[in-house]
C-alpha positions in Angstrom: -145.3 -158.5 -113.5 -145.5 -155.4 -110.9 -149.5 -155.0 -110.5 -149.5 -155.1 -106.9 -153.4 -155.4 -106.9 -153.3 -158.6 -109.4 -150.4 -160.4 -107.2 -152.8 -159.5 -104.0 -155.6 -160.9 -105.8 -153.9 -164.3 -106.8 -152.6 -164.5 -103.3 -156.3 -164.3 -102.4 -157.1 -167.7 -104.5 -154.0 -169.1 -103.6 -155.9 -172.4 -102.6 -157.3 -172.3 -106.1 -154.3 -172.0 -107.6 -152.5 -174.9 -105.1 -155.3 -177.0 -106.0 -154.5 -176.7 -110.0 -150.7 -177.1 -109.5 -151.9 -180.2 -108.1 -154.1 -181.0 -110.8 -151.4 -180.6 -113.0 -149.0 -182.4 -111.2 -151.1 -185.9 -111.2 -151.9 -185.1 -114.5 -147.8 -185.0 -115.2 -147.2 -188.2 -113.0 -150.4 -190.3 -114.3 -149.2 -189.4 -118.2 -145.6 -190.5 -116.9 -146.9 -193.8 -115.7 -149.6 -194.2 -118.7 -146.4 -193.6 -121.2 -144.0 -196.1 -119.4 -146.4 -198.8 -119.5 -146.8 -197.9 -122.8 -143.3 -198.5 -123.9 -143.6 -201.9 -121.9 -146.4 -203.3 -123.8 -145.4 -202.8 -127.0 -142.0 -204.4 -125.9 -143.9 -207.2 -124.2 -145.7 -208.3 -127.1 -143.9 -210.0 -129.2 -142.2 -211.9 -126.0 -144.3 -211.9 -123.1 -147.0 -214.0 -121.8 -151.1 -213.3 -122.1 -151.3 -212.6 -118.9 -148.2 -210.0 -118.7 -149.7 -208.3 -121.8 -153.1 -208.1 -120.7 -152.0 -206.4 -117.0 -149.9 -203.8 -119.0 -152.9 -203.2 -121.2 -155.1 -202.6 -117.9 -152.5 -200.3 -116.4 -152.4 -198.6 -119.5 -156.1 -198.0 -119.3 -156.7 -197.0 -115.6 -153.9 -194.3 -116.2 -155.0 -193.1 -119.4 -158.8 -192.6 -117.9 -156.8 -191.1 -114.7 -155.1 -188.3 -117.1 -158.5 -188.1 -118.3 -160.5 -187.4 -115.4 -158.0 -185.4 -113.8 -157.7 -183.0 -116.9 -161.8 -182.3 -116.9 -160.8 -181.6 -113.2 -157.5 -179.7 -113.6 -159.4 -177.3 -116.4 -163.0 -176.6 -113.9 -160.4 -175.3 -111.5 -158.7 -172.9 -114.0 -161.9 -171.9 -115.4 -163.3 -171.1 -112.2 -159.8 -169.3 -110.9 -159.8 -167.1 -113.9 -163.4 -166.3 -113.3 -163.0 -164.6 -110.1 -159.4 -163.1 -111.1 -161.0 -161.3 -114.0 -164.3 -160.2 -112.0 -162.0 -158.9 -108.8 -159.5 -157.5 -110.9 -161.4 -155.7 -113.3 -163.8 -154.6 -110.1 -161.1 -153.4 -108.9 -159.7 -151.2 -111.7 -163.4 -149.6 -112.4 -163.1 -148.7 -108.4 -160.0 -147.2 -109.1 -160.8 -145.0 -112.7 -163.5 -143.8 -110.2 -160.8 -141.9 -107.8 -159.1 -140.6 -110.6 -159.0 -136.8 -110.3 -161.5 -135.1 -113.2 -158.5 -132.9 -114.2 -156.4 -136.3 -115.0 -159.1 -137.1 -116.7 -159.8 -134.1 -118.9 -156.1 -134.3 -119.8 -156.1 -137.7 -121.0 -157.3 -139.7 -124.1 -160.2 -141.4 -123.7 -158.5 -144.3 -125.2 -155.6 -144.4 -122.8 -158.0 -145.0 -119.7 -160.5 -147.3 -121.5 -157.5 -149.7 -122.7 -156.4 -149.6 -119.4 -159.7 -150.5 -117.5 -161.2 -153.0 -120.6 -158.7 -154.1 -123.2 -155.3 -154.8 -121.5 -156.7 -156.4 -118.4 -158.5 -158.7 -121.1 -156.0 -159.6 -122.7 -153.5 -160.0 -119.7 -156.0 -162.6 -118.5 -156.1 -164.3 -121.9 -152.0 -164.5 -122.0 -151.8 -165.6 -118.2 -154.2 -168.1 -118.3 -152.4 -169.5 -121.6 -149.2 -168.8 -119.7 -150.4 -171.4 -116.9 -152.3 -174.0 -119.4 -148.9 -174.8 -120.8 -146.6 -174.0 -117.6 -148.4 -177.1 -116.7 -147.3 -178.9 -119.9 -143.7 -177.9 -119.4 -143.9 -179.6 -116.3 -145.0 -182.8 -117.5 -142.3 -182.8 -120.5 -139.5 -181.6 -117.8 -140.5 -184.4 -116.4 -140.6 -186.7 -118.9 -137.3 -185.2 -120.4 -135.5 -186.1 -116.9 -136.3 -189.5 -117.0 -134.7 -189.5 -120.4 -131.3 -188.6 -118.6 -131.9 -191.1 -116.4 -132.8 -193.9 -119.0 -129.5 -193.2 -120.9 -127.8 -190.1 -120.4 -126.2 -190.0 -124.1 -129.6 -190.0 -125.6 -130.3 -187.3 -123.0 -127.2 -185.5 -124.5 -128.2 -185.7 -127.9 -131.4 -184.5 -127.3 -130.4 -181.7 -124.9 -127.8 -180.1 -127.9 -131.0 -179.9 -130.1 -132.7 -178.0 -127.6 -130.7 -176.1 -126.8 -129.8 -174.9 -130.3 -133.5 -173.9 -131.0 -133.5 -172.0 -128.0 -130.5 -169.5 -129.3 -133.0 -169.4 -132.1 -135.9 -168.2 -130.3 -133.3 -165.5 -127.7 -132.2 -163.9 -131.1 -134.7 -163.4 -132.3 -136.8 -162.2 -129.8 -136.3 -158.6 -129.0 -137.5 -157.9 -133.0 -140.3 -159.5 -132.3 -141.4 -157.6 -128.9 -140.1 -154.1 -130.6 -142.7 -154.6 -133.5 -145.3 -156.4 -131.7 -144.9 -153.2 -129.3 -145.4 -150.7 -132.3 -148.3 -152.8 -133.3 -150.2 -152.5 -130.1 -149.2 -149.1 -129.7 -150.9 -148.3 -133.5 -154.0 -149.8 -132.6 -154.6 -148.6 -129.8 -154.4 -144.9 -131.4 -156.2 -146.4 -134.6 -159.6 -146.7 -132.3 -158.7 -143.9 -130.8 -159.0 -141.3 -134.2 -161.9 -144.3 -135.2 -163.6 -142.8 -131.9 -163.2 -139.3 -133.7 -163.9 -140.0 -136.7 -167.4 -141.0 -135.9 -168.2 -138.8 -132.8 -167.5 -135.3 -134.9 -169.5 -136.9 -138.3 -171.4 -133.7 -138.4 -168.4 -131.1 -137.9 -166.8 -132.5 -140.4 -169.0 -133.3 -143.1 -170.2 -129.3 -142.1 -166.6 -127.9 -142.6 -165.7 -130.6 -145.5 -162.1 -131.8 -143.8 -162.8 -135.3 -143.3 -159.8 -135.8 -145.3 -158.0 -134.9 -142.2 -158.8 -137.3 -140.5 -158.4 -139.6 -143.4 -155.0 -139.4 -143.8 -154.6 -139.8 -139.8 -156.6 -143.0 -140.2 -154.7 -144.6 -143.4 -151.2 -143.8 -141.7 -152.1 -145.6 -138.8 -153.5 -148.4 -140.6 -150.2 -148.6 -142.3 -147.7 -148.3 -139.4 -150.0 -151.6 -138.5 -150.0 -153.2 -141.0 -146.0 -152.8 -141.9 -145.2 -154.1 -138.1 -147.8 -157.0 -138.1 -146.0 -158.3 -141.4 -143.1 -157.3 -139.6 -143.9 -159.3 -136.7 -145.1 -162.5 -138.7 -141.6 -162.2 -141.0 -139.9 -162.7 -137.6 -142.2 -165.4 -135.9 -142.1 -167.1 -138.9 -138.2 -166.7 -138.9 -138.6 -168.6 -135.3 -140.6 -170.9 -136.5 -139.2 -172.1 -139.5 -135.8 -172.1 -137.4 -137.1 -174.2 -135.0 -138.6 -176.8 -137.1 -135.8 -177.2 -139.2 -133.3 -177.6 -135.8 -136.8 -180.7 -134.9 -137.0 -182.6 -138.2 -133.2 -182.7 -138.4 -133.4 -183.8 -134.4 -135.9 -186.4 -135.1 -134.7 -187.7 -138.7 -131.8 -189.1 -136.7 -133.4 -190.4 -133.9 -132.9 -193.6 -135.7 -129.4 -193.8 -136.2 -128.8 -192.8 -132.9 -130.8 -195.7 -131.4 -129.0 -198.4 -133.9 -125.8 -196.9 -132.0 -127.5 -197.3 -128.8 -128.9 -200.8 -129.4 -125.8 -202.1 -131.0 -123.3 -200.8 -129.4 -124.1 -200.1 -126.0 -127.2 -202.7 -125.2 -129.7 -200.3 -125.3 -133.3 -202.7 -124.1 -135.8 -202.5 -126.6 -138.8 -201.2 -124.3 -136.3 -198.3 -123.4 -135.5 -197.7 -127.1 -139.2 -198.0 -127.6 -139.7 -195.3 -124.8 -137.0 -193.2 -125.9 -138.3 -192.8 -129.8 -141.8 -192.4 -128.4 -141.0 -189.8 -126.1 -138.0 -188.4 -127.5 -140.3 -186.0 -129.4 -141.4 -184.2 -126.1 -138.3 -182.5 -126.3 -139.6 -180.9 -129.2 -142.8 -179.7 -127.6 -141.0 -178.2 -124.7 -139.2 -176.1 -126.6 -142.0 -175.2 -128.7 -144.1 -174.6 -125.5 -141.5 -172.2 -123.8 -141.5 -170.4 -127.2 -145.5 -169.4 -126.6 -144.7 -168.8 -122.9 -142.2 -166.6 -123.6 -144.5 -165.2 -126.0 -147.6 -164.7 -123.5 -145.1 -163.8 -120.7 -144.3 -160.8 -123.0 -147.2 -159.9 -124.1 -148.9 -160.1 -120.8 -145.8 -157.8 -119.7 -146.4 -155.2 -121.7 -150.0 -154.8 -121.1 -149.6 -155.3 -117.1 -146.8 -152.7 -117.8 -149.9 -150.1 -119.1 -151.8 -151.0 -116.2 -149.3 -150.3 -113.5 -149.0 -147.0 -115.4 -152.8 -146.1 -114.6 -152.1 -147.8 -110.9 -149.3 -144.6 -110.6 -150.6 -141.7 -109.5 -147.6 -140.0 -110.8 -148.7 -140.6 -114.0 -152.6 -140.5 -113.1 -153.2 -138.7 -110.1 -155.9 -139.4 -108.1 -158.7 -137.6 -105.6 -157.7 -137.4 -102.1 -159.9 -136.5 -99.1 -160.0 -135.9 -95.1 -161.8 -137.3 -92.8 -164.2 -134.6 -91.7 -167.5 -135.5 -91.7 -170.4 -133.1 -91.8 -173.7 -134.0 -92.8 -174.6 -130.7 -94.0 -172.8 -127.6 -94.9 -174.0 -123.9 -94.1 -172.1 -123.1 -97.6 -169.7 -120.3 -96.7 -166.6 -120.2 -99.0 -163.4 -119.0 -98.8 -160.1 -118.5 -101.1 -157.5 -117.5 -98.8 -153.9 -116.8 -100.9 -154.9 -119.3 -102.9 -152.5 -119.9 -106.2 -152.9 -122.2 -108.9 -150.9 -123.3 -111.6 -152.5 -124.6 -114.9 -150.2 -127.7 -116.1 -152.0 -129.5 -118.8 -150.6 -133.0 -119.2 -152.2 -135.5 -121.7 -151.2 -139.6 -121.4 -150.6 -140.5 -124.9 -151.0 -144.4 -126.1 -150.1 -144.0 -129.5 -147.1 -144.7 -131.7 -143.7 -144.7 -130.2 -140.0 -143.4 -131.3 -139.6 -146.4 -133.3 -142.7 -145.7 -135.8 -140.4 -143.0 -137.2 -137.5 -145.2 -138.3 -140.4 -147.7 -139.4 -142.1 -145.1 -141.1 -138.7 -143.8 -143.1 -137.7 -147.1 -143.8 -140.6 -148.1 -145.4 -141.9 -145.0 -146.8 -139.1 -142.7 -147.3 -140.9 -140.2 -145.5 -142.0 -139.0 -141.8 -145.8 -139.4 -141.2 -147.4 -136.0 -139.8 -148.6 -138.2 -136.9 -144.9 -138.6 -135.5 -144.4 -135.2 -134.7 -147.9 -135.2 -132.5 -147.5 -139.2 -131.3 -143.8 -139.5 -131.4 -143.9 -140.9 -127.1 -146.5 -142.5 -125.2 -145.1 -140.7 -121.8 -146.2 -138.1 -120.0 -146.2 -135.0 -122.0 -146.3 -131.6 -120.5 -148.0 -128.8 -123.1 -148.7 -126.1 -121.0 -147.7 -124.8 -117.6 -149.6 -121.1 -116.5 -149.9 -119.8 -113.8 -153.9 -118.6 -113.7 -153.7 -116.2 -110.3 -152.0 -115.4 -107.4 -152.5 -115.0 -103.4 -156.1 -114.8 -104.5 -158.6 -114.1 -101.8 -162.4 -114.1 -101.1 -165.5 -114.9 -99.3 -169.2 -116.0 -100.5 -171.3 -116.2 -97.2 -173.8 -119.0 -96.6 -177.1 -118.3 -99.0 -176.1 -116.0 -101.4 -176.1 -116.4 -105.1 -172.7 -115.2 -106.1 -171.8 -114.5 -110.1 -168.1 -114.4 -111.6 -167.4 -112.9 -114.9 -164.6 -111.8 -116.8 -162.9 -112.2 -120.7 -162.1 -116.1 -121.3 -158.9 -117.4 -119.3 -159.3 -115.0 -116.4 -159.8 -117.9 -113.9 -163.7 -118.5 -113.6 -164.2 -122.0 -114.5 -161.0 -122.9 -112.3 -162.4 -121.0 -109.1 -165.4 -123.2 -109.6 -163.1 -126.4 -110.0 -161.2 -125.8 -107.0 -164.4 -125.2 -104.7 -165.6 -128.5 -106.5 -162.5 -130.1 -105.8 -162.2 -131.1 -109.1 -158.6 -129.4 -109.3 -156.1 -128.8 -106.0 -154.4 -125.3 -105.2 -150.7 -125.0 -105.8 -151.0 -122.9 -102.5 -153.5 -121.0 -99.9 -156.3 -122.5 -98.7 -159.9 -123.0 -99.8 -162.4 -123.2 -97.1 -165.8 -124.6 -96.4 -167.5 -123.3 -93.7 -164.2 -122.7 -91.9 -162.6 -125.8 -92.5 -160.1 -126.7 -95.0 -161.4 -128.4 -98.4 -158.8 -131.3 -97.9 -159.8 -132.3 -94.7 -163.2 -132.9 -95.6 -164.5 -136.4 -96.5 -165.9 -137.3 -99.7 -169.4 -137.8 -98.5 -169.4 -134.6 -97.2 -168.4 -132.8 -100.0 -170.0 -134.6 -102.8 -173.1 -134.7 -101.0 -173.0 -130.6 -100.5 -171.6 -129.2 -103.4 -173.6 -129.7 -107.0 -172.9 -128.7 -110.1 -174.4 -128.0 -113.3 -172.3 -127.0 -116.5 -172.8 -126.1 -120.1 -172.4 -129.7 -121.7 -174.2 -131.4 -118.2 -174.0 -135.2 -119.0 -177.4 -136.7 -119.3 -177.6 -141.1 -119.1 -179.5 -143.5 -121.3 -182.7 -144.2 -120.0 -185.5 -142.6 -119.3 -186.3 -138.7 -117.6 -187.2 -140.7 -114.2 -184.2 -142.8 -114.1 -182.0 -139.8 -114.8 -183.7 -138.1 -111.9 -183.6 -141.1 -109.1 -179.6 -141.7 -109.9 -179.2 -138.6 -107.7 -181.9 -139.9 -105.0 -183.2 -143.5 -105.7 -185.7 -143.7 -102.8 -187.2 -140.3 -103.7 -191.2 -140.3 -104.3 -193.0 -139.4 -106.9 -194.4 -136.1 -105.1 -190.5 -135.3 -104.6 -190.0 -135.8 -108.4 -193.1 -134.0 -109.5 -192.2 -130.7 -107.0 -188.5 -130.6 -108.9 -189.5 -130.7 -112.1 -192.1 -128.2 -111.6 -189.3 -125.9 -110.0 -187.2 -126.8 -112.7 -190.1 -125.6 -114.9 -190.7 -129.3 -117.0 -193.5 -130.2 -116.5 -194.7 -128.2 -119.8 -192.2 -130.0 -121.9 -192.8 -133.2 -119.9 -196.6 -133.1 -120.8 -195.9 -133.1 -124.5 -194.2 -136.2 -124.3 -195.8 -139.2 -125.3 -194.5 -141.3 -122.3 -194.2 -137.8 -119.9 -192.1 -139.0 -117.2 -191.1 -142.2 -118.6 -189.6 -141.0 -121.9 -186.6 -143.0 -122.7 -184.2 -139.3 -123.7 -181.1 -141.1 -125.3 -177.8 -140.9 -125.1 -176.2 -138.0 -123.7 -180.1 -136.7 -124.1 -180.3 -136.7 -127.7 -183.9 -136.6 -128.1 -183.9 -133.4 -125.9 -183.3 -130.1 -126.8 -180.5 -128.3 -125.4 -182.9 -126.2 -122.7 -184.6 -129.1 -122.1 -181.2 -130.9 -121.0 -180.2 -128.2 -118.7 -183.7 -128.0 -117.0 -183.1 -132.0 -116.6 -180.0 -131.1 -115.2 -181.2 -128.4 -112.9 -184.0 -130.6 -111.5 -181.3 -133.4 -110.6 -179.8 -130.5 -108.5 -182.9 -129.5 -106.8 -183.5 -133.4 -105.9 -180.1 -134.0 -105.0 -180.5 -130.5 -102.4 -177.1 -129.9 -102.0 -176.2 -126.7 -99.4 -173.6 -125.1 -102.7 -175.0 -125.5 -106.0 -172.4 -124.2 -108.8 -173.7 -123.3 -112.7 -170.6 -123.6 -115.3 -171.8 -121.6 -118.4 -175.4 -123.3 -117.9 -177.7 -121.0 -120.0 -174.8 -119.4 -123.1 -175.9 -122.3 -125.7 -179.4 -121.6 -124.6 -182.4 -119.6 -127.0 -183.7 -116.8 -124.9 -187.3 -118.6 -123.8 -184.9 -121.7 -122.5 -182.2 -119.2 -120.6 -185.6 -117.5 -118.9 -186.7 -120.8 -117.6 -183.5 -121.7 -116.2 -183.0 -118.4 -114.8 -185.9 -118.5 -112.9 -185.1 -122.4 -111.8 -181.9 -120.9 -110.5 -183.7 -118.0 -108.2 -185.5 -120.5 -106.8 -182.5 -121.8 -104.8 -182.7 -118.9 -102.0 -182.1 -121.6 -99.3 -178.4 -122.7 -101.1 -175.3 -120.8 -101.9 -175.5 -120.3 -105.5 -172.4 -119.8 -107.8 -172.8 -118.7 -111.3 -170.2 -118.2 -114.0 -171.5 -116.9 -116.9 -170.6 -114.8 -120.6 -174.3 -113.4 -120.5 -174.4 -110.8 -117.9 -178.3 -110.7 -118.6 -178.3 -113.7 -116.4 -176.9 -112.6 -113.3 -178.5 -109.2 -112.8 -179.9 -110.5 -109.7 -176.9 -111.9 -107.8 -176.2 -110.4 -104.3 -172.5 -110.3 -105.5 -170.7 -110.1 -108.9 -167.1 -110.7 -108.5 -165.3 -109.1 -112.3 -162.1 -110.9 -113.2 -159.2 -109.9 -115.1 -156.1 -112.0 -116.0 -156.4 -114.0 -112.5 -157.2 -111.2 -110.3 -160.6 -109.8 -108.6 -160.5 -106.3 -109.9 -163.8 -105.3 -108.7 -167.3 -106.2 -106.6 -170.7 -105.3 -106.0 -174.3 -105.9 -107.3 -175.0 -105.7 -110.9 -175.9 -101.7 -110.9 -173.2 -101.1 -108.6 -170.6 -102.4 -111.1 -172.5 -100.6 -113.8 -172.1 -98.2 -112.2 -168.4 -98.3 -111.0 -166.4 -100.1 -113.7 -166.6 -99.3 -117.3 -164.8 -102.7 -118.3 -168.1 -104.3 -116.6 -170.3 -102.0 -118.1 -168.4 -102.7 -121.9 -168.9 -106.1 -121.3 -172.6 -105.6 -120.5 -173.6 -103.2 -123.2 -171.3 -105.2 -126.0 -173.4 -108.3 -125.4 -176.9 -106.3 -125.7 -175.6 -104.4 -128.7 
């Protein structure tokens, strides 16, 4: 295990944890005690007094109702312990997916974050509170095994060879077992993945009649799992039937070894007695570091795909200053800033093994190798979007930037988000540098609103009072009304208190952005920033928003937008081509001045 945050977190409940070693520790010595009066009284029986047998009968009791107790005990505590190490830990990891920078995001699967928050934290707890149930039992049968040696050290002997013998069984075959139970994670994790895809794009593809692609994704997957799940089984079965055979054959001469031992060396009955009883727990020890070597490995593997998410190598997270200001003028400035466009995705699914699996079983490569073929780090595309590039947007002003698709817009408004860093330069906010700010100051003074704005299950109300939860209802009504809702809002049969969806499905797509722009307007941010807000918009929807946005006189104002029509009012267009600034000016200036503009214009109102 290398989660630093889990080890900090156990070291945290240490005293729980002291108090369950403990626990399991009188458990071990009670059950020792219970099981050697145990072998006495049977011995006793047929020689000893009443009285003798009736005491070893009592003891027998008072430490059987001992183990007892102290098991009901022993088990609160580890209920208890794993409680709060699931409920920190997995606070703790939600905290964390929070700081993850929105362009790690973007480039991952949604699968390989949610598996690492949810499903591998789950099941490390399930393997690592199995892991400690029967650590404890391998302490008590250590134990008991020990005073074995010490009762007669051939019998000890005997029993150790056995043991050890099933052991080489389980270390050979163990790596076959990790490699395919490895392969089998791996495939279902990228089996819900294409599941996720298969029913999120339902409509595209029953509209463009390929579902059969993602079909054949599905069934090969299913396969790959299935072929190392049998896999898996052939080889744990291969342990198991290994193992019981090295057992019986131990235990089916337990007998002859104690007529040697009572013949010929004097062996005592009530130790023979002991020894045949108890003999057998040399069996369960071995069968019980099998399934902790299991859970140790399994839990490995998925604590392994946590510390990957932990690494901000692998996913970076935001990082901020500590500059506090309350609340920006909203100048902005790109001094020689560069960036570099390095798309990276995280990939969970099948590894280099699935194709020899898949060629061994199939005779054939699966289509899925050569996009899945390693779950590492994967660069696809390295650009470099512009150059040294340089600008101001004073305080105020409502500033538009438009170009072809790929000229930089979107990642001009990213960087003054903060949403992506600068390979170089410097991007400014009111004069001071975007890094040294804090992240109250600039998530409380920059706002944006983009083409596919996210909207939350619940009603139009609660959407608008996550942004401001002590705002009134005059505050709510004046927003709406600048967002121009209130029409829309009227015709509902709840108004305000319309429960919209998910993702807003019950709105249309105006309706979403005016929800959107009213969240803005309440959450009063000094730089609010439209991303391609009003393109999948009708024209009577794109003329409410417009005039939503030029009521926002007393903000700076950042537009990026593919209809011109929109921005015909902005103080400053700023045309882009291939990463560079190639011209300025108001609308009619550039009309005026550049004949790219003015093609760009004129090919849209065609």
């Amino acid at each position: 295990m290398k989660d630093k945050q889990l080890k900090i977190i156990l070291k945290k409940n240490m005293w729980l944890i002291a108090l369950y070693l403990i626990g399991g520790l009188s458990i071990s010595m009670f059950a020792f005690f219970e099981a050697r009066y145990s072998a006495n009284l049977i011995a006793s029986v047929a020689s000893d007094t009443t009285q003798t047998i009736v005491h070893l009968l009592i003891m027998c009791t008072i430490f059987g109702l001992l183990v007892c107790v102290m098991n009901i005990m022993s088990n609160t505590v580890l209920q208890y312990l794993l409680s709060k190490v699931k409920y920190q830990y997995s606070t703790y990891l939600i905290e964390h997916s929070r700081k993850l920078k929105t362009d790690t995001i973007e480039a991952s699967s949604s699968s390989a974050i949610t598996n690492r928050m949810i499903t591998y934290p789950i099941q490390a707890m399930g393997w690592i509170s199995s892991f400690v149930i029967y650590a404890n039992n391998i302490i008590y049968h250590t134990a008991i095994c020990i005073y074995i040696f010490c009762i007669n050290w051939m019998f000890g002997l005997y029993m150790f060879a056995f043991f050890a013998v099933a052991i080489t069984v389980l270390v050979l075959t163990r790596k076959k077992m990790v490699k395919y139970g490895n392969i089998a994670r791996n495939a279902r994790t990228y089996y819900s993945a294409i599941n996720n895809e298969a029913i999120n794009s339902q409509r595209d593809m029953k509209a463009l009649n390929c579902d059969g692609y993602l079909l054949e994704k599905i069934n090969s997957t299913h396969e790959v799992m299935d072929i190392a799940d049998y896999k898996n089984a052939i080889y744990r079965n291969n342990v198991l039937g290994g193992n019981n055979y090295v057992w019986q054959t131990y235990m089916g001469l337990i007998p002859i070894v104690m007529s040697v031992l009572i013949g010929e060396y004097g062996l005592a009955i009530a130790s023979a007695i002991f020894l045949t009883n108890y003999g057998a727990y040399a069996r369960n020890l071995g069968n019980e570091i099998m399934i902790v070597t299991d859970n140790y490995l399994a839990a490995k593997v998925d604590l392994n795909s946590i510390d990957e998410f932990m690494d901000e190598k692998e996913f970076a997270v935001d990082t901020y200053g500590d500059v506090e200001i309350e609340r920006l003028r909203g100048d902005i400035e790109f001094r020689n800033v560069s960036f570099d466009y390095v798309y990276k995705y995280y990939n969970d699914a099948i590894k280099t093994d699935y194709e020899t699996l898949y060629a061994q079983e199939f005779g054939k490569k699966s289509t899925l190798y050569d996009l899945y073929a390693d779950d590492s780090e994967k660069e696809v595309i390295h650009k470099t979007v512009f150059k040294d590039l340089s600008f101001k947007i004073e305080a105020g002003q409502t500033v538009a930037f438009v170009g072809q698709s790929g000229s930089g817009k979107t990642t001009i408004l990213n960087l003054i988000a903060k949403f992506s860093q600068c390979k170089s330069g410097q991007v400014l906010l009111d004069g001071v540098d975007i890094n040294e700010l804090s992240k109250n100051t600039l998530r409380n003074n920059i706002c944006m609103v983009s083409q596919n704005t996210y909207i939350f299950n619940g009603t139009i109300k609660d959407n608008l009072l996550m942004v401001k939860p002590d705002a009134t209802d005059e505050e709510i009504e004046d927003v709406c009304q600048k967002a121009y809702m209130q029409e829309f809002i009227d015709g509902l049969d709840k108004g305000i208190d319309t429960v919209v969806g998910e993702n807003g499905i019950k709105l249309s797509g105006g309706q979403k952005q005016r929800l959107a722009i009213a969240r803005a307007f309440l959450r009063d941010s000094a730089i609010v920033i439209f991303d391609e807000s009003t393109s999948a918009l009708d024209n009577e929807a794109q003329s409410c928003v417009q005039k939503s946005i030029s009521q926002m006189r007393d903000r700076t104002v950042i537009i990026v937008a593919h209809r011109l029509s929109t921005i015909i009012n902005a103080d400053c267009i700023y045309y882009l081509q291939e990463g560079q600034i190639t011209n300025k000016g108001t609308f009619d200036e550039l009309m005026e001045s550049d004949e790219s503009f003015k093609e760009l214009f004129l090919a849209e109102n065609v």
